[in-house]
Structures are given as structure tokens and as C-alpha cells.
N, C-alpha and C positions, 0 to 999 in steps of 0.2 A: 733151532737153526740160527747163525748168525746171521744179525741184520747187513746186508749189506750198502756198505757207505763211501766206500769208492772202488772202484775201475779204474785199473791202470788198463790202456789199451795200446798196446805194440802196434805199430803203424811204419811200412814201408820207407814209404813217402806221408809230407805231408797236403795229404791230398782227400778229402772231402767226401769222398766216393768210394774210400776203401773197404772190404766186407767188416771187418773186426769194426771199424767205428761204425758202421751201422747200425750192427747188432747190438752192440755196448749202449747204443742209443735210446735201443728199443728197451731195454733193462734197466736204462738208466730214469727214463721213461715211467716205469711203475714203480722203481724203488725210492727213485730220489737222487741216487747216489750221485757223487761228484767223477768227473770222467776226469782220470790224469793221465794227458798223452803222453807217451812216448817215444820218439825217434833213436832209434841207437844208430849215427855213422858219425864216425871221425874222420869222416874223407872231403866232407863237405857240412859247409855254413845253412843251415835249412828258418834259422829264427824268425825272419820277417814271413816265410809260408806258413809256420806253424803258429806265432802272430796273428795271421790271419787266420787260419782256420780257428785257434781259441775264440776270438772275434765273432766269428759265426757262429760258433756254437750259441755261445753268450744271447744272440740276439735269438736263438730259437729257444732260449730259456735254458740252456743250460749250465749248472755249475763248473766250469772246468779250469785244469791246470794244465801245464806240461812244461815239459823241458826233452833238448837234445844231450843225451848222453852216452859213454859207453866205459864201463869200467873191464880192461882187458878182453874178455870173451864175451859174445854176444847173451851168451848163458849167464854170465857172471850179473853180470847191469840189470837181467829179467829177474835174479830173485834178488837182489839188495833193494831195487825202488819199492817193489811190495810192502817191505820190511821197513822203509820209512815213509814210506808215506801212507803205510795202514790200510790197504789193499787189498781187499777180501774177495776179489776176481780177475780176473787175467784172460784179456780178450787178443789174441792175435790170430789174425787170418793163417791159413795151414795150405801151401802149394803144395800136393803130392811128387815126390820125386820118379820121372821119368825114365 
């Protein structure tokens, strides 16, 4: 089985409470791995919340990275960061459609 050594985790918002980073937490928790957040919106500037939330993690001990990006389609930006930043998981939270 590959080790895994980082988590990319797809995040709404950058907001502290969301399921996907929780969980990614919890995993990141017994592996080690380093958490690379995610935000995909080009509609809006989110750097200093997500600033903040690296910030926290940090102080709860954990390795982490991120950036706001989106390369054309939401799909597109999910598998390219994998692919460079060596992402052996992929954590987003799933809203059933109504």
C-alpha cells in the first residue's frame, strides 16, 4: 500500500468546521501526512481566511499548505493539484443532490 504523504482536501469555504477537513484531520493524525488545502473560486479573494485557518492548523500541529485556485472547470483544478503536489488522497465533503 502506498504511504500516504499528503492530502489535498477540497474545502467550500475556508472555514475550520468543514466535514472534509475534519476528517483529512483525523488521517492526517495517524499518517503524518501534510494537509494541502484547497479552495477553487475565482469569484472571490478568500487568502487572509485561508491564512488563517493554515495558521491554526499549524498551531494544532499540523503540517499544512494551501492555495486558492481554479484551472477552468472545477473538475479540471481537482485532478492537476494532486499531480503536483504529490497527493495520495482527496478529501471533499459530498452534498447529495436534492
Amino acid at each position: 500500500m502506498q504511504d500516504i504523504r499528503s492530502i489535498l482536501v477540497y474545502l467550500e469555504t475556508a472555514d475550520d468546521q468543514d466535514m472534509a477537513l475534519t476528517r483529512a484531520k483525523l488521517i492526517a493524525g495517524v499518517t503524518g501526512a501534510n494537509l494541502h488545502l484547497l479552495l477553487c473560486d475565482r469569484d472571490s479573494d478568500h487568502s487572509h481566511q485561508l491564512n488563517l485557518l493554515q495558521d491554526a492548523l499549524r498551531q494544532e500541529g499540523y503540517s499544512v499548505t494551501g492555495e486558492q485556485a481554479r484551472r477552468g472547470h472545477m473538475h479540471d483544478t481537482i485532478i492537476y493539484v494532486p499531480q503536483v503536489f504529490g497527493c495520495a488522497l482527496l478529501h471533499k465533503h459530498h452534498v447529495p443532490a436534492t
